[in-house]
SESEMAR-656809 format. One record per residue (C-alpha): residue in three letters; x, y, z. Coordinates in nm, 4 decimals, decimal comma. Example, Ala and Ser with C-alpha at 12.3 -4.5 7.8 and 13.67 -1.06 7.14 Angstrom:
% SESEMAR-656809
ala 1,2300 -0,4500 0,7800;
ser 1,3670 -0,1060 0,7140;
% end
This chain:
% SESEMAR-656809
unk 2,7882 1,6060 -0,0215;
unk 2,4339 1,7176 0,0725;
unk 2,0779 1,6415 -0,1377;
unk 1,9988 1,9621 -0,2909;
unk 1,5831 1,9734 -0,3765;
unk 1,5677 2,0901 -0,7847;
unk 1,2759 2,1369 -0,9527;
unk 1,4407 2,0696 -1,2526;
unk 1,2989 2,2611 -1,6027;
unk 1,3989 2,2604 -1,9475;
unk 1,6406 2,5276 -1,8429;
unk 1,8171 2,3632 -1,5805;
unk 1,9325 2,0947 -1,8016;
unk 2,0430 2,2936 -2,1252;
unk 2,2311 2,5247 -1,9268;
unk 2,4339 2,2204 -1,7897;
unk 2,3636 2,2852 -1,4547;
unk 2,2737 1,9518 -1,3291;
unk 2,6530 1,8373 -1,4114;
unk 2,7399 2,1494 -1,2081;
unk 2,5242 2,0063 -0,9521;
unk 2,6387 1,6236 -0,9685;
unk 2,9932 1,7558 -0,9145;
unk 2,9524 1,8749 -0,5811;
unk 2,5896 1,7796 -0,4452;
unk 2,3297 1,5030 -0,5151;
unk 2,0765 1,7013 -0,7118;
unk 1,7133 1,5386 -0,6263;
unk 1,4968 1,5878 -0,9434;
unk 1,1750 1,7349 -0,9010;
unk 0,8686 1,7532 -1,1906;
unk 0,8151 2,1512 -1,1537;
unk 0,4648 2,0248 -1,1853;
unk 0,4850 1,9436 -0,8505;
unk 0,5009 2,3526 -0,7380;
unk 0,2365 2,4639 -0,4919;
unk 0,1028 2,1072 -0,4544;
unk 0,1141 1,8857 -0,1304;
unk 0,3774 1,6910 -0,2399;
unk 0,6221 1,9725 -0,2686;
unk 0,5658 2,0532 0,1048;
unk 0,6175 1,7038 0,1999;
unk 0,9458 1,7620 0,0447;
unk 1,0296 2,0920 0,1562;
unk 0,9711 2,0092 0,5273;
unk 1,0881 1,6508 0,5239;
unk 1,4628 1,5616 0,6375;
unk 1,6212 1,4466 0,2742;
unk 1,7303 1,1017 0,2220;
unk 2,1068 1,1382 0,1985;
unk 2,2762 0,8881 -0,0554;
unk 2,7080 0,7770 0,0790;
unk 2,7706 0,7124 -0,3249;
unk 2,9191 0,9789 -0,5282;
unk 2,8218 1,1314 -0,8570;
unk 2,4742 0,9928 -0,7690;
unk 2,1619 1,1914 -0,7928;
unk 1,7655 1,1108 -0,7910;
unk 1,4351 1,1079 -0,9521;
unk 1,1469 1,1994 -0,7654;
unk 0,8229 0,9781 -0,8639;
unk 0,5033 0,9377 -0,6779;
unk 0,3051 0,6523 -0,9650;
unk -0,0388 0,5967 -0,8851;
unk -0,0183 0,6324 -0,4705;
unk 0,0306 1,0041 -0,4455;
unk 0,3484 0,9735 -0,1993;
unk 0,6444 1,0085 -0,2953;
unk 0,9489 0,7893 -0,4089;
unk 1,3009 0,8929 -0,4394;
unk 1,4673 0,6052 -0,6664;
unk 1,8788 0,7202 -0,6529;
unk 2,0602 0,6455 -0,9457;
unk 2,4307 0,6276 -0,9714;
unk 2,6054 0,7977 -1,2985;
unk 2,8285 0,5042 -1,3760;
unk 2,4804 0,3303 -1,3795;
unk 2,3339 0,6053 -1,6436;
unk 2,6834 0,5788 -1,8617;
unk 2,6238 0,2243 -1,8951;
unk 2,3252 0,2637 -2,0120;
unk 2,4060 0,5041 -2,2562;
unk 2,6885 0,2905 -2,3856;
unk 2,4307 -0,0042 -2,4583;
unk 2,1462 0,2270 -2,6133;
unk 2,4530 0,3868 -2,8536;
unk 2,5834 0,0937 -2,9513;
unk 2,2497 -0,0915 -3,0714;
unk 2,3157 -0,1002 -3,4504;
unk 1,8574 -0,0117 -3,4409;
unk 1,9342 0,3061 -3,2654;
unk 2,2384 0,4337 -3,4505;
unk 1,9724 0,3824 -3,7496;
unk 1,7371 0,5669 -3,5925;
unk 1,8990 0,8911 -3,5862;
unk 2,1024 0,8919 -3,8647;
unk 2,0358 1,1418 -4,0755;
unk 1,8289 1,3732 -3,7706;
unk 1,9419 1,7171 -3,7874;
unk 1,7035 1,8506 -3,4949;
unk 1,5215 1,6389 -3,2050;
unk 1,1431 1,7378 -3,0857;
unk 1,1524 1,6225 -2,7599;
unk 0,7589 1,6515 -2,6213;
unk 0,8143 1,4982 -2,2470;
unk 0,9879 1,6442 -1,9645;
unk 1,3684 1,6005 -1,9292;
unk 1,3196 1,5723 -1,5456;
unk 1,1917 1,1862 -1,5571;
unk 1,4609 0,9032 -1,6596;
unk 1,2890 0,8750 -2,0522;
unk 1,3469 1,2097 -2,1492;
unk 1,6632 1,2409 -1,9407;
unk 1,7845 0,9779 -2,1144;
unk 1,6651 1,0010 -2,4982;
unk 1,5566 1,3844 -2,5101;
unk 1,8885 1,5451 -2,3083;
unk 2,1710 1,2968 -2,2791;
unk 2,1597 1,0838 -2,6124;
unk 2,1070 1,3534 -2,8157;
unk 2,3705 1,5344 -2,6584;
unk 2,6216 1,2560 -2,7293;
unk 2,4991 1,2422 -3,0431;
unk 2,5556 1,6087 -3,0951;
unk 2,1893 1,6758 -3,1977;
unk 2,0249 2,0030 -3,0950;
unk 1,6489 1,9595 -2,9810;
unk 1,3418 2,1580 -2,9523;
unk 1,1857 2,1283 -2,6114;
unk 0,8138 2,1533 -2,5875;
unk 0,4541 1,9892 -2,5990;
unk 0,3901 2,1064 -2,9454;
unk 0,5942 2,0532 -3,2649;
unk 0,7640 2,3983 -3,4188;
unk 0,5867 2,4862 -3,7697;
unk 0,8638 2,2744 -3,9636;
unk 0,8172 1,8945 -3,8287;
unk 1,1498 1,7765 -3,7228;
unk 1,1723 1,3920 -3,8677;
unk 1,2837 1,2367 -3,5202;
unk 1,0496 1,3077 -3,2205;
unk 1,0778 1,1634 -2,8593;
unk 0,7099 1,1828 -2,7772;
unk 0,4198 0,9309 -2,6033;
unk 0,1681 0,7636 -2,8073;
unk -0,0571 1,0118 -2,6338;
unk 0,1128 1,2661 -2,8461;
unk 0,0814 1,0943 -3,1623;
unk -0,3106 1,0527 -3,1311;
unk -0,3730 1,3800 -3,1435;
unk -0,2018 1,4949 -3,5142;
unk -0,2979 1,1261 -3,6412;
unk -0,6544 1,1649 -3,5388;
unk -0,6563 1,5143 -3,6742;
unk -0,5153 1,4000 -3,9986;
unk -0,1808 1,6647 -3,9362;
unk 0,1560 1,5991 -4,0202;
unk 0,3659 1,3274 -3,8535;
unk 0,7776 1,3349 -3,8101;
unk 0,9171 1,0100 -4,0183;
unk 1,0361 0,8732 -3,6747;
unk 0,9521 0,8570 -3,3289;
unk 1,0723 0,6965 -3,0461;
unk 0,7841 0,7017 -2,7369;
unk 0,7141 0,4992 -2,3912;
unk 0,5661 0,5540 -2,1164;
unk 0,2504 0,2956 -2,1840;
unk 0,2402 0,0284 -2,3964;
unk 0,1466 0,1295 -2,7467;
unk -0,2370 0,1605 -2,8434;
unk -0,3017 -0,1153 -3,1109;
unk -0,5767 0,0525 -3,3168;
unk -0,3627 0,3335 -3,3274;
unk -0,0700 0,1031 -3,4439;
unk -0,2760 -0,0462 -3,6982;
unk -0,4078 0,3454 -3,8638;
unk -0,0336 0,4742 -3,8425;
unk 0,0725 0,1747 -4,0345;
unk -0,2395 0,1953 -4,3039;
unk -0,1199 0,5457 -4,2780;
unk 0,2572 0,4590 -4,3625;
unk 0,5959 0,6833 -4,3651;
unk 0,6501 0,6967 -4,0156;
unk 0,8967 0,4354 -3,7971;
unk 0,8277 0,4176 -3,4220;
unk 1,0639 0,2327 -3,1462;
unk 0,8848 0,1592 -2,8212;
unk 1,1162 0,1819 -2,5443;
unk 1,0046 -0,0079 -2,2880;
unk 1,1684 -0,0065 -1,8955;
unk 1,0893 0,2344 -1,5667;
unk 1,2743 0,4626 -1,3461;
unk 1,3954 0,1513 -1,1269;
unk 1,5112 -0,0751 -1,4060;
unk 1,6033 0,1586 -1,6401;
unk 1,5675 0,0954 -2,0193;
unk 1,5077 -0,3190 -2,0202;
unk 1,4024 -0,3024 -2,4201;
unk 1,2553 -0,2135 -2,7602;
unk 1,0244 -0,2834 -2,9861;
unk 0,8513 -0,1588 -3,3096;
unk 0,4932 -0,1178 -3,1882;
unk 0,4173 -0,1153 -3,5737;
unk 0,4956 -0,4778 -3,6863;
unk 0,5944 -0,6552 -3,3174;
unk 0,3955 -0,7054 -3,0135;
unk 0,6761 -0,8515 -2,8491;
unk 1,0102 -0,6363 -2,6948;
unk 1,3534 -0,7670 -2,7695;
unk 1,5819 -0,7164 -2,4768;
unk 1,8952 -0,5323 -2,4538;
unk 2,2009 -0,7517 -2,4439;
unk 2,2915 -0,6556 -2,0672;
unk 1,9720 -0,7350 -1,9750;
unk 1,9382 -1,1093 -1,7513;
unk 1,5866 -1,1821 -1,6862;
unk 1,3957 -1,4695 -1,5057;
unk 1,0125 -1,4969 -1,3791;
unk 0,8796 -1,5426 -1,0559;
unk 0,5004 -1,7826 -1,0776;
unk 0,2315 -1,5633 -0,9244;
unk -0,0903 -1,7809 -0,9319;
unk -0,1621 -1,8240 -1,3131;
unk 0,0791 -1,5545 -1,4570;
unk 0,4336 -1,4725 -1,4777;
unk 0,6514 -1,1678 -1,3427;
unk 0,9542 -1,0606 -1,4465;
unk 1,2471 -0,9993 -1,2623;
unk 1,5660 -0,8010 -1,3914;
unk 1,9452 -0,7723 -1,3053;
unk 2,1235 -0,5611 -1,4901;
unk 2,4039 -0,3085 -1,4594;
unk 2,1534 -0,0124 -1,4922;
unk 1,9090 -0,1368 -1,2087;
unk 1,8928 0,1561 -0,9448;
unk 2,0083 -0,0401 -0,5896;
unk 1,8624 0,1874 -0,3541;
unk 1,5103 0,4192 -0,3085;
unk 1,3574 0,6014 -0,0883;
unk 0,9596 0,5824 0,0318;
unk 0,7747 0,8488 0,2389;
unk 0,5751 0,6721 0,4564;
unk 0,4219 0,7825 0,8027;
unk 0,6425 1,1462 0,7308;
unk 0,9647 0,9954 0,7083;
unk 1,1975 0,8229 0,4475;
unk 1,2143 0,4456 0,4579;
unk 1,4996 0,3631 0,2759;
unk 1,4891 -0,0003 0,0325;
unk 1,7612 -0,1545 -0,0735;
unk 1,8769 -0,3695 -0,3983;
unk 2,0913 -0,6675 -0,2562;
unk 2,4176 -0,7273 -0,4531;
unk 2,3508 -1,0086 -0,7349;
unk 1,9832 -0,9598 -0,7031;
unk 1,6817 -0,9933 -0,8956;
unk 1,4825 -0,6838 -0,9086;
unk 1,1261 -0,7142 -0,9308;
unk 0,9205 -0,5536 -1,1734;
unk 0,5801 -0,5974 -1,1041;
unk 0,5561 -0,6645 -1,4730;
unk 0,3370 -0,9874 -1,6024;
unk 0,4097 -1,1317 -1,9597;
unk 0,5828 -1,4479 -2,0898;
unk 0,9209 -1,4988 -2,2925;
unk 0,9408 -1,6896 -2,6482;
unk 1,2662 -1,6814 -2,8860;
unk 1,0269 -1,4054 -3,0578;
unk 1,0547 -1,1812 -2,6876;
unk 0,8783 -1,0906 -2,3720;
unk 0,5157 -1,0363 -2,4342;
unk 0,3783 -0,7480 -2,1452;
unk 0,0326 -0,8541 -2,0553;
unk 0,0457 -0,5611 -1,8101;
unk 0,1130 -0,4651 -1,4087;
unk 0,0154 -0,7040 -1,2007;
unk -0,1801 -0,5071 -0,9880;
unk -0,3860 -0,3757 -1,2740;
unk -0,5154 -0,7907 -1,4090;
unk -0,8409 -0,9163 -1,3293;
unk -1,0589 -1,1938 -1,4351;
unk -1,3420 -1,0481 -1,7047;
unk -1,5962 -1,2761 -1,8581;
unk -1,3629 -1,6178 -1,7915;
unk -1,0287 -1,4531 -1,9412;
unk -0,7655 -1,2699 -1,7861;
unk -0,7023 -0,9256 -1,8935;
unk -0,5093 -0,5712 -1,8702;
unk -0,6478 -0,2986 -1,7830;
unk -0,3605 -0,0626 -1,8956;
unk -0,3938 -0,2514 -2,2231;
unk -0,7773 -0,1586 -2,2302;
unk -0,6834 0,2380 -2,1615;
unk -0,4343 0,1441 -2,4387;
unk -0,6594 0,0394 -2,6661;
unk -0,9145 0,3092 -2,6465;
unk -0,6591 0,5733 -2,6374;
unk -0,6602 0,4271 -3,0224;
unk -1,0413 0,4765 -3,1266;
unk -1,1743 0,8276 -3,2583;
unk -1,3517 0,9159 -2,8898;
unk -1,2297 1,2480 -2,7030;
unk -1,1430 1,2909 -2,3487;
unk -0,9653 1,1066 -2,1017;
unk -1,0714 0,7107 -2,0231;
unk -0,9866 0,5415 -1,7409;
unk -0,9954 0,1874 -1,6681;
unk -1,0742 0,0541 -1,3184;
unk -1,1875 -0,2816 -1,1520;
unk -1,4852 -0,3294 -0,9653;
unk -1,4791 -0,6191 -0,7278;
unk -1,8332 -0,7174 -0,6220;
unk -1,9718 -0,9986 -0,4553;
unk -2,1739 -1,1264 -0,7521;
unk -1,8324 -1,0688 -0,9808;
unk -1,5413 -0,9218 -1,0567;
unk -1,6052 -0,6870 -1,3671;
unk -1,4606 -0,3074 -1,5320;
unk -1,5128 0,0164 -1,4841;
unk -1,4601 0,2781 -1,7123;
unk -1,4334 0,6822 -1,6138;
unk -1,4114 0,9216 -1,8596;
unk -1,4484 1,3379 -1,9395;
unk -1,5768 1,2359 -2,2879;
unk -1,8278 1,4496 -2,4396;
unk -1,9371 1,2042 -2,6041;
unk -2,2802 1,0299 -2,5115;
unk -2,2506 0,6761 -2,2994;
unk -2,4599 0,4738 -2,5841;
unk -2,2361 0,5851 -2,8378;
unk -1,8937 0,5376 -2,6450;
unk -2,0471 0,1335 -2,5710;
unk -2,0867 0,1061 -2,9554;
unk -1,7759 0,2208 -3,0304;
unk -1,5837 -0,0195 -2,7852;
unk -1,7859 -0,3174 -2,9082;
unk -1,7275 -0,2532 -3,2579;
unk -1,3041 -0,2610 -3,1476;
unk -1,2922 -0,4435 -2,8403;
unk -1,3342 -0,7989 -2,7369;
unk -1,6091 -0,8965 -2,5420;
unk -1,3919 -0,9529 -2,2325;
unk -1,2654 -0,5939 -2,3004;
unk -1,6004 -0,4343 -2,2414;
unk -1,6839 -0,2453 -1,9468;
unk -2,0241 -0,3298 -1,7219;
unk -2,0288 0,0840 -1,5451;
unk -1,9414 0,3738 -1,7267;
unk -1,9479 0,7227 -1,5858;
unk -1,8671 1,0411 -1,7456;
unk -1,8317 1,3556 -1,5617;
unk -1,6484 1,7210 -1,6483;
unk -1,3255 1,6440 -1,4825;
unk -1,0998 1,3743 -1,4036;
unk -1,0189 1,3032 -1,0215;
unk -0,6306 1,3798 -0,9906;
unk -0,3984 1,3272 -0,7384;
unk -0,1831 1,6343 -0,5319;
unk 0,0747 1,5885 -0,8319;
unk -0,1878 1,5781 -1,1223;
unk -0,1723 1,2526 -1,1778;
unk -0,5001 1,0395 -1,1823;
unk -0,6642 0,9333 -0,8930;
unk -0,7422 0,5429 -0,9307;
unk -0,8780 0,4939 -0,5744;
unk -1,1222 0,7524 -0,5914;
unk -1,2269 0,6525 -0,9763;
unk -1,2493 0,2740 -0,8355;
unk -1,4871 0,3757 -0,5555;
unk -1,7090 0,6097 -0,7860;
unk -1,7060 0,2936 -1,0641;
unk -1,7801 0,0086 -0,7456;
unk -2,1049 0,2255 -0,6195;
unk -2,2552 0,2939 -0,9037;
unk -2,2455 -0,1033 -1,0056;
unk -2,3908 -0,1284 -0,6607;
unk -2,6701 0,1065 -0,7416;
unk -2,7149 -0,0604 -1,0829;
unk -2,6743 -0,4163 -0,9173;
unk -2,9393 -0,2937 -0,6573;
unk -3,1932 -0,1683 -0,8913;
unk -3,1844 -0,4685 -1,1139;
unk -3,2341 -0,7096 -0,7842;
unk -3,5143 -0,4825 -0,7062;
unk -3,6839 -0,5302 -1,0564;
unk -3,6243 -0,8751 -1,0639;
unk -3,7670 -0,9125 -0,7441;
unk -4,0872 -0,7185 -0,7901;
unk -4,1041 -0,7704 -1,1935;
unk -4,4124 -1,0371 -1,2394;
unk -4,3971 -1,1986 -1,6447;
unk -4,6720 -1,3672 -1,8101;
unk -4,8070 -1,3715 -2,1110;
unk -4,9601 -1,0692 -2,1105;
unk -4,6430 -0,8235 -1,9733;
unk -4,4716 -0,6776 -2,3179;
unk -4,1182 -0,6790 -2,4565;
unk -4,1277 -0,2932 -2,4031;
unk -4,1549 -0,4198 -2,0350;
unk -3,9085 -0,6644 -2,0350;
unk -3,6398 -0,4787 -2,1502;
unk -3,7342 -0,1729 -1,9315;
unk -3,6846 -0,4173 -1,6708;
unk -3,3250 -0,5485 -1,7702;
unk -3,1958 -0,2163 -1,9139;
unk -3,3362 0,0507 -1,7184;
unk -3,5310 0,2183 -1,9696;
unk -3,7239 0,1102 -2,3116;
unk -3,5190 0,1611 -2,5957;
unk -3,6571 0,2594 -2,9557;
unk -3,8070 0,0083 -3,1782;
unk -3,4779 0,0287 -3,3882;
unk -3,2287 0,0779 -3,1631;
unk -2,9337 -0,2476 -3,1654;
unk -2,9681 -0,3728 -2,8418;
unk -2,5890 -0,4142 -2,8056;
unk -2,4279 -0,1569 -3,0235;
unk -2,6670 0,1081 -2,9274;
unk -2,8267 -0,0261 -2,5835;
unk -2,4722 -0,2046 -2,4251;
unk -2,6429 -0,5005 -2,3704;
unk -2,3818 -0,8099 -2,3132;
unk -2,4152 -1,1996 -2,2978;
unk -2,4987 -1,1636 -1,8825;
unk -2,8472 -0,9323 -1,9947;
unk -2,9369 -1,1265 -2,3059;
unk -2,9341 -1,4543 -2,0993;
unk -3,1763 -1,2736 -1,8864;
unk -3,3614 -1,1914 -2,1621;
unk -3,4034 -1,4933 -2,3248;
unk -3,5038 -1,5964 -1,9490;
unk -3,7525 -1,3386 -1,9421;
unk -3,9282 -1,4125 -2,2943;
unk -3,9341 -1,7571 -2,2878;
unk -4,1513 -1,7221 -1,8946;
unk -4,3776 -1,4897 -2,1566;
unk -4,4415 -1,7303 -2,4147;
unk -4,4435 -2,0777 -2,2068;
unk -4,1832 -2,2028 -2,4264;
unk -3,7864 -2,2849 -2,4553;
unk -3,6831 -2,0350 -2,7666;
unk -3,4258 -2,2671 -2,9710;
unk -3,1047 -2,1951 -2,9523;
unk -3,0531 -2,1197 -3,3879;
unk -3,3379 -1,8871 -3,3533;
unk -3,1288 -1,6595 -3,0302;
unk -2,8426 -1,6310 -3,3112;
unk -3,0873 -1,4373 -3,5839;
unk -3,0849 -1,1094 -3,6101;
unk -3,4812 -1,0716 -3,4470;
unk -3,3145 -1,0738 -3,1011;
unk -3,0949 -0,7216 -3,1684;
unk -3,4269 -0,4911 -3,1500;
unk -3,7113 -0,3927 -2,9719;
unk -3,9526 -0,4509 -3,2552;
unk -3,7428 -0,7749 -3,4368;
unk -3,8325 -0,9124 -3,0938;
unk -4,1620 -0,8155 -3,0678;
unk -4,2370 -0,9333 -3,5022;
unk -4,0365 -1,3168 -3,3495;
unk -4,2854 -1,3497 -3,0682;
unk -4,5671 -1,2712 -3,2929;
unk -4,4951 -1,5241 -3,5676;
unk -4,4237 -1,7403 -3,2885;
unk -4,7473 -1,7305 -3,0847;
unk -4,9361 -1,7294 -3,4310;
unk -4,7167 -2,0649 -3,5327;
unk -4,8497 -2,2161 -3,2044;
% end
């Protein structure tokens, strides 16, 4: 049996020609995304991994590195799963009643192999393949929360049900849907290795039950948790193109895989804080930054965000990249009217196009290094004006806060909605004033409401001097 290279479309899998193929070859799946791009000559010209097992096939990823990975799966290992997700008495729920299936992701990558071609198909469900909805809404669509922003934003029609994954559900748009009411949504949550690991409704849980196959355990990584996953879905074998060749990785029998996942496990169910190379320390508290993309993805701002880390020698801190049209000031109100402070990022840049990789997904190195200079610039500029910036009593809050922000705002403009100032510039601030006035500002008097404006600032110092 020989890999044979298929850029696999809607086409190829309704016309049943992947069985055709799993018969007598090991199909490779490719996104036909991935046409004319780098990566497809790295596969055209590369010597194909070649996989002993029968009836096995694979997936062709690349994630956020740009190279690709070949992760085999075995069908026996795709039947099982199929047998678990059937006989979950939440799924058979699910589609009862579903006449027609919008299916809005490609049937080329394991979720919508799995839950827009081959469930359905046992299920005897026709779908509708495509990025937009036909006229009629269908009540069942397997979708992204992605494609749910758009028509819930919009105020457009929404199916009754819809099963997504792919990133872990957005909780502001969680919380409108269910203001909204008369839709249900199951989160599926698992990856190409692990295959589907569990569910959840996004909705009313923030916590995934776990299939019943599904034997778990956590490996300590300084102060957070990973999982690790056996199960009888688990792919044992992929392939990595490194240096122009395959380097083939293998599963041991009995094995824990691991998932580069971080979360913790209660009788309630596995909380996902996120992927562990995606957590940094922000402001004292640990956080995700897929959970930050997740959470804007929620708010009424257009464009793409992306969240990034920016580790600098005076702190680790976020960056945040976007194609927004909307202005920076207003995107920084928006985030701290939703967002924890810890949430918030320090650099944001907005430009006409997101960096991609050769196979269109985003590129997070080159975002990260456009995010980490201009903190450096920033960083640079305010060392600069603290080192050259002379305060007495004479210099003037227009001054000051030229000095700490950049630029001077307008008398009425909310120093942190408007402005994004957070708690590192007011300290500075209150650093700055007090030098002006000779005097320690008590600390009830920083928690008024003087301190949020150019000119509340400037009618505090005034009562104050006159008070002295």
């Amino acid at each position: 049996m020989a890999s044979l290279l298929r850029f696999a479309d809607t086409d190829y899998f309704l016309s049943d020609k992947f069985f055709e193929d799993l018969e007598s070859d090991q199909p490779i799946l490719v996104d036909p995304l991935w046409k004319g791009t780098a990566l497809e000559k790295q596969l055209l010209f590369s010597n194909l991994p070649q996989n002993g097992n029968p009836k096995s096939f694979g997936l062709v990823t690349s994630g956020s590195t740009g190279s690709p990975k070949l992760v085999w799966k075995q069908w026996i290992e795709i039947q099982n799963e199929l047998d678990v997700w059937l006989s979950e008495p939440e799924i058979q729920s699910f589609f009862q009643g579903i006449k027609k299936i919008e299916v809005q992701v490609p049937l080329c990558h394991l979720y919508g192999f799995l839950w827009g071609y081959l469930i359905p198909k046992a299920l005897d469900i026709p779908i509708h393949v495509g990025p937009n909805p036909t006229k009629i809404p269908n009540k069942l669509w397997i979708t992204s929360a992605p494609h749910l922003q758009l028509p819930a934003t919009n105020g457009l029609e929404l199916p009754e049900r819809a099963i997504v994954s792919g990133m872990k559900f957005p909780v502001p748009l969680a919380r409108e849907l269910r203001e909204r009411g008369k839709i249900s949504i199951l989160e599926i949550y698992g990856s190409t290795e692990t295959g589907g690991m569990g569910y959840r409704d996004p909705l009313r849980q923030n916590r995934f039950l776990f299939l019943k196959d599904i034997q778990f355990t956590f490996q300590t990584l300084g102060e957070e948790n990973e999982l690790l996953v056996k199960s009888p879905f688990v792919s044992k074998r992929y392939d990595t193109f490194e240096a122009n060749t395959w380097v083939t990785h293998t599963l041991q029998p009995n094995s824990y895989y691991a998932t580069g996942d971080l979360g913790e496990n209660s009788e309630l169910g596995f909380y996902l804080m996120g992927r562990k190379d995606r957590i940094i320390k922000h402001k004292g508290k640990r956080v995700s930054l897929d959970r930050i993309e997740s959470e804007i993805l929620g708010l009424p701002l257009d464009g793409i965000f992306v969240c990034v880390p920016v580790l600098h020698e005076s702190g680790d801190t976020i960056g945040l990249f976007t194609n927004s049209t909307t202005p920076v000031d207003q995107i920084y109100h928006a985030l701290r009217n939703e967002l924890p402070s810890s949430h918030i990022p320090r650099v944001i840049i907005r430009q006409n196009s997101i960096p991609k990789l050769p196979n269109g997904k985003i590129d997070y190195q080159i975002i990260t290094k456009l995010c980490l200079d201009e903190f450096s610039r920033l960083k640079s500029m305010e060392d600069k004006g603290k080192e050259f910036f002379e305060i007495n009593s004479e210099t003037t809050v227009s001054a000051i806060l030229k000095s700490i922000l950049g630029y001077v705002p307008k008398s009425d403009q909310h120093l942190i909605y408007d402005c994004g100032m957070d708690s590192i510039l007011f300290t500075e601030l209150f650093l700055k004033l007090e030098k002006k006035i000779g005097a320690k500002i008590p600390e009830e008097d920083k928690q008024t409401s003087f301190f949020v404006s150019l000119s509340g600032i400037e009618g505090y110092l005034n009562e104050k001097i006159y008070l002295q």
